[in-house]
Residue, then its C-alpha position, 0 to 999 in steps of 0.5 A: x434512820x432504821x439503819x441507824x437505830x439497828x448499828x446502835x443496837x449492834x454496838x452496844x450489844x457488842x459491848x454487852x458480850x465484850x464485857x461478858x467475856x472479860x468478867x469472870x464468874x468471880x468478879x460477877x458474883x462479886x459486882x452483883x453481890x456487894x452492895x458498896x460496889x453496887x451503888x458506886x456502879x449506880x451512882x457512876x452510871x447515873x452521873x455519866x448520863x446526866x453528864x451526857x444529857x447537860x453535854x447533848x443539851x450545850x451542843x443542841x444551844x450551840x449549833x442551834x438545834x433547839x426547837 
């Protein structure tokens, strides 16, 4: 189980350093200094986890893996 909580980490470390790497100072200053894309940002990833959550949850019905 560690092992997979650790590949997890791993990946999504990677994805922080890949998108590090392809962002410029410019556009971070940008992303973090305007409040307009900011609160899309905000509203996008709050919309992708609560899509995610309603997703997990119709699989857990479907397969049978409510308690």
């Amino acid at each position: 189980m560690i092992a997979v909580i650790i590949r997890i980490a791993l990946r999504y470390g990677a994805a922080i350093l890949v998108a590090r790497g392809l962002l410029g100072a410019g556009d971070a200053t940008a992303l973090s200094g305007d409040p307009d894309i900011q609160m899309a940002l905000e509203t996008g990833i709050g919309l992708a986890i609560g899509l995610g959550t309603e997703a997990w949850y119709v699989l857990a019905r479907k397969f049978h893996w409510q308690r």
